[in-house]
C-alpha positions as CSV (number, residue, x, y, z in Angstrom):
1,X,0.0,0.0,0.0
2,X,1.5,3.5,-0.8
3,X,1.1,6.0,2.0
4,X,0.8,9.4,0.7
5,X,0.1,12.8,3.3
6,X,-1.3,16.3,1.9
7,X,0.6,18.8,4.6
8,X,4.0,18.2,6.0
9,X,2.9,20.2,9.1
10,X,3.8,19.1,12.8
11,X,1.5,16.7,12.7
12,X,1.9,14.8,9.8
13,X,5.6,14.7,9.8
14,X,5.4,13.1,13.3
15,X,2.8,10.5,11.9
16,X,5.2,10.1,8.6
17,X,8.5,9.7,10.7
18,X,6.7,6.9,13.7
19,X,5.2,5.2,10.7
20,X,8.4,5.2,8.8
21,X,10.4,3.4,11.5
22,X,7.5,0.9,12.4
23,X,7.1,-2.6,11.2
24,X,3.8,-1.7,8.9
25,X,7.2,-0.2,6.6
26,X,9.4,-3.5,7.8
27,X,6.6,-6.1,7.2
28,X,5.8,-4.3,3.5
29,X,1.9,-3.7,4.7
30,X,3.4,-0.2,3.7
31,X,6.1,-0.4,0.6
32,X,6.2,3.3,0.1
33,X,5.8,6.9,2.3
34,X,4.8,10.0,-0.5
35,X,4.1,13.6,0.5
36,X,3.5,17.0,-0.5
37,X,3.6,20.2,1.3
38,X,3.9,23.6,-0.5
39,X,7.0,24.0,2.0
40,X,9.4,22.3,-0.2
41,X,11.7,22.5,2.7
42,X,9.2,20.3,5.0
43,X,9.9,17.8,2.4
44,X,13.6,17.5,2.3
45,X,13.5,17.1,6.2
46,X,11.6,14.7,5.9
47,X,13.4,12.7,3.1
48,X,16.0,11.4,5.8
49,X,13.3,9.1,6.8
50,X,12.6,7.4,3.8
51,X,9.5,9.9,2.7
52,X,9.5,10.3,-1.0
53,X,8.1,14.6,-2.0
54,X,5.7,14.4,-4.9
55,X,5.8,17.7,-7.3
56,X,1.9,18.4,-6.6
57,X,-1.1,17.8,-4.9
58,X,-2.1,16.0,-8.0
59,X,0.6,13.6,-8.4
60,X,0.2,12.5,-4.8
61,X,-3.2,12.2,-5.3
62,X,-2.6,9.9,-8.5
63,X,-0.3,7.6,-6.5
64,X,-1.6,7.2,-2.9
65,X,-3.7,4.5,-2.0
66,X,-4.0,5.7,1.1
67,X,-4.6,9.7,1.4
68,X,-3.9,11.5,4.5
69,X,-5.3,15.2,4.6
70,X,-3.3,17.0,7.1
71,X,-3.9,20.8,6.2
72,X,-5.7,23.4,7.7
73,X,-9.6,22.5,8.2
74,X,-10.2,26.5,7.1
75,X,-8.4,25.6,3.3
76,X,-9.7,21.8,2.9
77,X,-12.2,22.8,0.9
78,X,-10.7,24.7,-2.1
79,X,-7.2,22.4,-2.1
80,X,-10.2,19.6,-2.5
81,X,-11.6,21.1,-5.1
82,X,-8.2,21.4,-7.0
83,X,-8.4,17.6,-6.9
84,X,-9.4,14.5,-8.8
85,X,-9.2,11.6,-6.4
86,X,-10.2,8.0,-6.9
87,X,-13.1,6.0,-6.2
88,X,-11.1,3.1,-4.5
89,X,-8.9,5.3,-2.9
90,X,-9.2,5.6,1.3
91,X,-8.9,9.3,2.3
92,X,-8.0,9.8,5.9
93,X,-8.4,12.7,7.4
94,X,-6.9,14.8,10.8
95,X,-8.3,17.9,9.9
96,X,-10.2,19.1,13.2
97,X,-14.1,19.2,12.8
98,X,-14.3,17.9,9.1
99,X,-17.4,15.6,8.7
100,X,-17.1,12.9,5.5
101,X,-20.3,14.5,4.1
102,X,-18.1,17.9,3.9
103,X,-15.1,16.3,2.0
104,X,-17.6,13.9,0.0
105,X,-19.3,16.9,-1.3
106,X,-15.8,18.1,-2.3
107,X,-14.7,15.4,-3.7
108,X,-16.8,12.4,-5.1
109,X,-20.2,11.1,-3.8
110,X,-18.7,8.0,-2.5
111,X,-15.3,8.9,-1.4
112,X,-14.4,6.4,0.9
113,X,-13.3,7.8,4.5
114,X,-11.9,7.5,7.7
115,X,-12.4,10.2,10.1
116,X,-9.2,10.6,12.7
117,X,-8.6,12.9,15.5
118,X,-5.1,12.8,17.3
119,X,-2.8,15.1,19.2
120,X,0.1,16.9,19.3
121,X,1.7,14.4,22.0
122,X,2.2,12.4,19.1
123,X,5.5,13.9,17.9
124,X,6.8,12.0,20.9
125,X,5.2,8.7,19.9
126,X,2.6,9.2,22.8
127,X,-0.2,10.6,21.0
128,X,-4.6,9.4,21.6
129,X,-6.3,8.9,18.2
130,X,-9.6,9.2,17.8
131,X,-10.9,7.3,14.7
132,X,-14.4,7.0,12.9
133,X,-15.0,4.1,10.3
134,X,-17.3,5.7,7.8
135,X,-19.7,4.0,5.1
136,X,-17.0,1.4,2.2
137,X,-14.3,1.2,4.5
138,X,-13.5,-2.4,5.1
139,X,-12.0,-4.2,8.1
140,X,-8.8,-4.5,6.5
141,X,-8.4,-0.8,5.5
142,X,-9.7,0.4,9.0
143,X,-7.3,-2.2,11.1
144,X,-4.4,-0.7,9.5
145,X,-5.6,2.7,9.7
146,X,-5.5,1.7,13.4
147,X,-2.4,0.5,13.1
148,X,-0.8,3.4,11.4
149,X,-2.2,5.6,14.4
150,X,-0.8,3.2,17.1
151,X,2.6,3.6,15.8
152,X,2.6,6.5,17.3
153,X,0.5,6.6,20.5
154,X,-2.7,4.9,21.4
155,X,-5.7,4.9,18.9
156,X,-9.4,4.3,19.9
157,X,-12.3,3.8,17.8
158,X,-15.6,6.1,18.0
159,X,-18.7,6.8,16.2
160,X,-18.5,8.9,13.2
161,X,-21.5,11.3,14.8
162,X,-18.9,12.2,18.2
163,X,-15.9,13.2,16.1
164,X,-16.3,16.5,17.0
165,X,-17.4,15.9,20.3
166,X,-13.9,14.0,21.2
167,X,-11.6,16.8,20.1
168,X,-12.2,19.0,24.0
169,X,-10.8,15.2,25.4
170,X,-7.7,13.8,23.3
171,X,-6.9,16.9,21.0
172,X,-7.6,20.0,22.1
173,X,-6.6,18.9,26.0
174,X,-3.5,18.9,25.9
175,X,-3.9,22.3,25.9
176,X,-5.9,23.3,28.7
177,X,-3.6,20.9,30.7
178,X,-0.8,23.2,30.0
179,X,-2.4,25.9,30.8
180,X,-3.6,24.2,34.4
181,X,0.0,23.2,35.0
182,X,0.9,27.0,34.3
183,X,-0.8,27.9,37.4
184,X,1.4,25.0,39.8
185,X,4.5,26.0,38.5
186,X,3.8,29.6,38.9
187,X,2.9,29.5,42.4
188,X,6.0,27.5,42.3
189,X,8.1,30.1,41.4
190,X,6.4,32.9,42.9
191,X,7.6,30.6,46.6
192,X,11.1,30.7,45.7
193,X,10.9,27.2,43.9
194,X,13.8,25.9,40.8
195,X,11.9,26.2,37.8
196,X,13.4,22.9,36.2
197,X,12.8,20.7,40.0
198,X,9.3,22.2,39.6
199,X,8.8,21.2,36.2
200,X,10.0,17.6,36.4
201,X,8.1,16.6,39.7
202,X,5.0,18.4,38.5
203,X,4.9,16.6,35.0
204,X,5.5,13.3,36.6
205,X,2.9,13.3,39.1
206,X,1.0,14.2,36.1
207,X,2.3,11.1,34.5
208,X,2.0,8.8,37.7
209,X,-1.7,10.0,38.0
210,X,-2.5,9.4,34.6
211,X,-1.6,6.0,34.8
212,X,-3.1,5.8,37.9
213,X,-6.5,6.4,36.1
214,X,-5.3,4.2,33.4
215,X,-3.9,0.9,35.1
216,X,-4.8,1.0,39.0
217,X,-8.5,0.2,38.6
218,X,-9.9,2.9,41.0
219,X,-12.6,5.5,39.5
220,X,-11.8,9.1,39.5
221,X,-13.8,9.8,42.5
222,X,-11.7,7.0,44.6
223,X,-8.2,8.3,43.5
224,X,-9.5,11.5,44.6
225,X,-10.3,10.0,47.8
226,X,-7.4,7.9,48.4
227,X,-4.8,11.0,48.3
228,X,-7.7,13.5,50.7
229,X,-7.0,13.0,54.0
230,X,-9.5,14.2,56.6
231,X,-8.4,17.6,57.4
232,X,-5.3,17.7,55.6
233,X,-3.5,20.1,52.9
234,X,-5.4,18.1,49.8
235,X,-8.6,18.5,51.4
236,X,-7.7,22.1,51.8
237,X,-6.8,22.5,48.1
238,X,-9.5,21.1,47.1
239,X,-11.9,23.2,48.6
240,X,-10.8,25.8,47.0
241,X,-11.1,23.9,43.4
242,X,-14.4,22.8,44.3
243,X,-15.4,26.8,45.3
244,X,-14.3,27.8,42.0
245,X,-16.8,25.8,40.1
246,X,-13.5,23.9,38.4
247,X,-15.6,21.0,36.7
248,X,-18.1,23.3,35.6
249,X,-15.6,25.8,34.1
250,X,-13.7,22.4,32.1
251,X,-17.4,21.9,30.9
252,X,-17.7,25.3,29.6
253,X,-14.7,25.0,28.2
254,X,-15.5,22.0,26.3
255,X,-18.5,22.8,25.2
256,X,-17.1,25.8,23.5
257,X,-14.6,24.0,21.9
258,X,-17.0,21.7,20.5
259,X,-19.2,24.4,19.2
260,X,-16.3,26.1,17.5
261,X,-15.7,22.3,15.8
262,X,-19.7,22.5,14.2
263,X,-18.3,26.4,13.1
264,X,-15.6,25.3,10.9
265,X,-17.2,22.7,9.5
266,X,-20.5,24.5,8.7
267,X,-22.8,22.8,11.0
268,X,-25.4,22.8,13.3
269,X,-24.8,21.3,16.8
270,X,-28.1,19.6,18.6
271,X,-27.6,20.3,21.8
């Protein structure tokens, strides 16, 4: 199967470089990596790992068997209509709030598509893929779709009607997780703290209590419990979290960042 991405951005030059170096290139279930980026100098960075430029949209479009649209959801639309694509072809898409009806009705009727969401964590090969199986994909095409994904994090499956709903948890998050661990590690420094001491034992009791939620087999509410104890400095904290509405403001802020998904794509949400 030949692999071809439209956008060398930060995204899909992590998912060409994890994919590139995994066995689905070793095993041949991928023989050959294309892109094309109008940055022509995207394309020669990423020719060290084996990813072959094409001279146009087109030409990649020709070739791939596999399409990945990694450009701006804002321009998808009129590089789209530039294009003629291939009925058997599978077009998979990262673009943030596209629905299949949107790039169908750019593209051909019956364009067959798979719907992904990741992250930006994926650069580091720790990335969470959201990914929709739309109407003429088979098993096959979706498993390795999976696959390709899982190179380079974790990938999850979800219906095609929630792929906008799932950006506020695996995509957009890690940003508003930055911007909450902004706040520890200012206090830390406004007590006198090392920034870089700060830093690491912050972000790995972020790690440690991720996969606390992951592996331990405690619910939320119990992890909570088991670090509050009665009358001490969590509890304290807490308090204060709990005063300032915290849950409520993350649903705000989700729900805004879903509504700004229907935006871009032109639809209505029904909520």
């Amino acid at each position: 199967m030949k692999l071809g991405f439209l956008g060398a951005g930060n995204m899909g030059s992590a998912m060409m470089r994890g994919i590139a170096a995994s066995e689905l290139c070793k095993n041949g279930a991928i023989t050959k990596i294309l892109a094309f980026d109008t940055d022509s100098e995207k394309l020669s960075r990423l020719a060290e790992a084996g990813v072959e430029p094409c001279e146009s949209a087109q030409a990649l479009a020709d070739t791939a068997d596999f399409l990945v649209l990694a450009v701006k959801p804002q321009v998808l639309g009129g590089v789209l209509d530039a294009l003629t694509l291939r009925r058997e072809q599978v077009i998979v898409s990262i673009c943030a709030g596209i629905s299949a009806a949107f790039i169908r009705s750019h593209t051909i009727p019956d364009a067959r598509i798979i719907l992904c969401m990741p992250n930006t964590p994926l650069m580091l090969g720790l990335g969470a893929t959201a990914l929709a199986k739309c109407d003429g994909i088979t098993d096959d095409e979706f498993a390795l779709a999976m696959q390709m994904f899982a190179t380079c994090g974790i990938a999850e499956e979800i219906p095609e009607s929630k792929m906008r709903e799932i950006i506020a948890v695996n995509s957009s998050s890690p940003a508003f997780l930055y911007l909450y661990a902004k706040g520890f590690l200012d206090y830390a420094r406004s007590e006198g703290l090392e920034d870089g001491a700060a830093l690491r034992l912050f972000a790995q009791a972020m790690i440690g209590s991720a996969k606390m939620m992951t592996d331990s087999g405690y619910s939320i509410d119990e992890l909570i419990k088991m670090v509050s104890s009665p009358g001490g400095t969590t509890l304290a904290g807490l308090d204060k979290l709990y005063a300032g509405s915290l849950t409520d403001t993350v649903d705000a802020c989700c729900n805004a960042c879903t509504q700004r998904a229907y935006e871009l794509a032109g639809a209505e949400r029904n909520k």
